[in-house]
N, C-alpha and C positions, 0 to 999 in steps of 0.2 A: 696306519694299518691297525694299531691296535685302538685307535678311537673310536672304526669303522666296526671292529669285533667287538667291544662294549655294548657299542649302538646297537648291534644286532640280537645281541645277547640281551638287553634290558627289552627293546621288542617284543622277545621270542619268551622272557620270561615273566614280563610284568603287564606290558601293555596288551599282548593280544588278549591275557586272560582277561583283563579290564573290561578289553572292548566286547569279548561275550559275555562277561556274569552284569555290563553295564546294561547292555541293550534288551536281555530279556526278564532283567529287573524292572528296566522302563515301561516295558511294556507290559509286562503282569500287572504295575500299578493304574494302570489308565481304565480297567476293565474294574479293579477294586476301586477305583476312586468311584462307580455309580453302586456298589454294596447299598451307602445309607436310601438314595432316592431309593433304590430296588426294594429294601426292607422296608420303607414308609407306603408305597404303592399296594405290597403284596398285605402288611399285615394293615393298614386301615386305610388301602384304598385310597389314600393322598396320590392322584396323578393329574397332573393342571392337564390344561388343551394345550395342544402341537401349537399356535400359535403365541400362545403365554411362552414357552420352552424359548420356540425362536428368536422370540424378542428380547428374552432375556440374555438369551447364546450373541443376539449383534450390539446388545449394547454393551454385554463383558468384552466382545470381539474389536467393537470401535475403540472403547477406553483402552484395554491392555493389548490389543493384534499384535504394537509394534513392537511390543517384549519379547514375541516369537523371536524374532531378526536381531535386536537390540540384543537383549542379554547374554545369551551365547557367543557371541561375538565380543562385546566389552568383557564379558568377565573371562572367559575362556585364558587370556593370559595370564592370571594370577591364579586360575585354580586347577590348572593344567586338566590333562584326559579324564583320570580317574575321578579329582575333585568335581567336574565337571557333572558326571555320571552321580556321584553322591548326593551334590546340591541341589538338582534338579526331582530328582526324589525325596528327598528330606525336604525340600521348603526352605524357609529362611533364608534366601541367598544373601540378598542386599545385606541385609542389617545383622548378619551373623556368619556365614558362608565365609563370605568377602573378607570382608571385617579379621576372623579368627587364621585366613590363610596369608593375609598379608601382613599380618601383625609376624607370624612364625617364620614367614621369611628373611623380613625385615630383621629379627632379633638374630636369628643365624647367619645373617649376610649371604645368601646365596643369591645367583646371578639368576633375575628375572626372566621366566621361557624356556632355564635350562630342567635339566632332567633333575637336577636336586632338589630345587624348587619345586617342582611336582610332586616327588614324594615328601616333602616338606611340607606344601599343602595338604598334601592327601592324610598325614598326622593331625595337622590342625586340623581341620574341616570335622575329621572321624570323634577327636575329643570334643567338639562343638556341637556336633549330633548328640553323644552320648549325655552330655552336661543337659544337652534341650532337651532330650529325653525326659532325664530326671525332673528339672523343673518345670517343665507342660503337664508334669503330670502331677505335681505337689501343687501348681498352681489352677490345675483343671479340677483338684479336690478342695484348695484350700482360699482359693484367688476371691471370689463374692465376697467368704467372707473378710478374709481382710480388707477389699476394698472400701467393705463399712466404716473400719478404721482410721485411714487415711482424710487426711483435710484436702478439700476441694482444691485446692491448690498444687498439691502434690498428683490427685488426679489429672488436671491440666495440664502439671508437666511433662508426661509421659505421652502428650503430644507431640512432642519436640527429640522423643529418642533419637528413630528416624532420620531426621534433618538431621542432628549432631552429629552422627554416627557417617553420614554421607560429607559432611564437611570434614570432619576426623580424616576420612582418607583423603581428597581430594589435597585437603594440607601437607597431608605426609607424604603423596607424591608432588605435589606442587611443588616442594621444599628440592625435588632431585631434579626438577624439570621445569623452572620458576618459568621460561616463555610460551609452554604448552597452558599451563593454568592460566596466565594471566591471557591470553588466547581467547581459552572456553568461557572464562568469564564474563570476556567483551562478546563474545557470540550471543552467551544466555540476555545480558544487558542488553543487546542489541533488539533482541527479539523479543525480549519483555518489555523495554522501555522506549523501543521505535517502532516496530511492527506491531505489537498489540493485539494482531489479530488471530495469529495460530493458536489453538486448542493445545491444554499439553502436552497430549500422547506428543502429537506431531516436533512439538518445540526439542523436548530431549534426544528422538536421535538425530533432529540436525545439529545439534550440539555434540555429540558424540561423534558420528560422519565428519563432521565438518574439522573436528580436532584430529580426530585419526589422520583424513587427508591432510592438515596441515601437519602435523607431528610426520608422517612417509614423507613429502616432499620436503621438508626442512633435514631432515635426515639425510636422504638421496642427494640433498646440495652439499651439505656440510661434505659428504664421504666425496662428491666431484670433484669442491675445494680444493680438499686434502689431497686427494692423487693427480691434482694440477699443480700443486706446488711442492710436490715432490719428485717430478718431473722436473 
């Protein structure tokens, strides 16, 4: 009984407000995301032809479509309601989102999907905006020129954040869940190194689908197991 009144009471005092200052947050930004086209058309007249636009719109659409479906879905468990509503506005999900909400659960021990967790993420995430604030904006003044500075080398490397940052996690839950990784792994190898033929977009959510379904039904067995031999 009093679990059920907590629930209802974090609902009624955190989530609902979430889910409206989330959604017309989101959506006041999709109208500001055409501001710069708007102002390059209006003050010099920079406007390509409907058919430049289109084909621009299906080849972002072919390359990233299945990030619509994909990411909200994959990340949604570590960055719970609110995180979710922050990250998708802010940018940066993968390689900083992610990254900064699972690091803070991780360090607090709180149980993955629960309601601590979420407002655990929703601190990370919020300090991870704030920090990227800061430095997009030191580095949107200051970044050229230091780039002059750096050896070609160290430019190179910062091709590689990215990948490290996506292996970084993949290891830290692999480490709580070593048969799901070694899984996803043989899936990607499989399809890299036998099939050959799918395009990326396509390759990563069957990799991701494909882990899910097997991580639910290995799940689902494991818990039949256990309440047949406690029977």
């Amino acid at each position: 009984m009093e679990d059920k009144l907590l629930n209802e009471s974090y609902e009624q005092s955190f989530t609902k407000h979430i889910i409206g200052a989330g959604r017309w947050t989101l959506l006041l930004s999709v109208p500001l995301c055409f501001l710069p086209a708007i102002y390059l058309w209006i003050r010099y007249g920079a406007l390509p032809p409907l058919g430049s636009i289109l084909t621009g719109w299906f080849l972002i659409a072919s390359i990233y479509g299945s990030w619509y479906i994909v990411e909200p879905i994959s990340y949604f468990p570590i960055l719970g309601l609110s995180g979710t509503y922050m990250s998708f506005l802010s940018g940066n999900i993968a390689n900083m989102r992610v990254p900064c909400a699972a690091v803070a659960q991780e360090v607090l021990k709180v149980e993955p999907g629960s309601k601590k967790a979420e407002l655990v993420a929703t601190i990370g995430i919020a300090g991870s905006i704030i920090t990227n604030l800061i430095v997009v904006t030191l580095a949107a003044v200051a970044g050229n020129e230091l780039f002059k500075y750096f050896p070609p080398i160290v430019v190179k490397a910062l091709d590689f954040v990215l990948p490290a940052i996506f292996g970084a996690l993949f290891v830290m839950f692999s480490i709580k869940y070593p048969k799901y990784g070694v899984f996803a792994i043989g899936i990607g190898m499989f399809l890299l190194g036998v099939v050959k033929v799918l395009p990326t977009w396509a390759i990563i959510p069957i990799c991701i689908f494909t882990t899910i379904g097997y991580a639910v039904t290995s799940f689902k067995r494991k818990n039949k197991a256990d309440q047949s031999r406690e029977v």
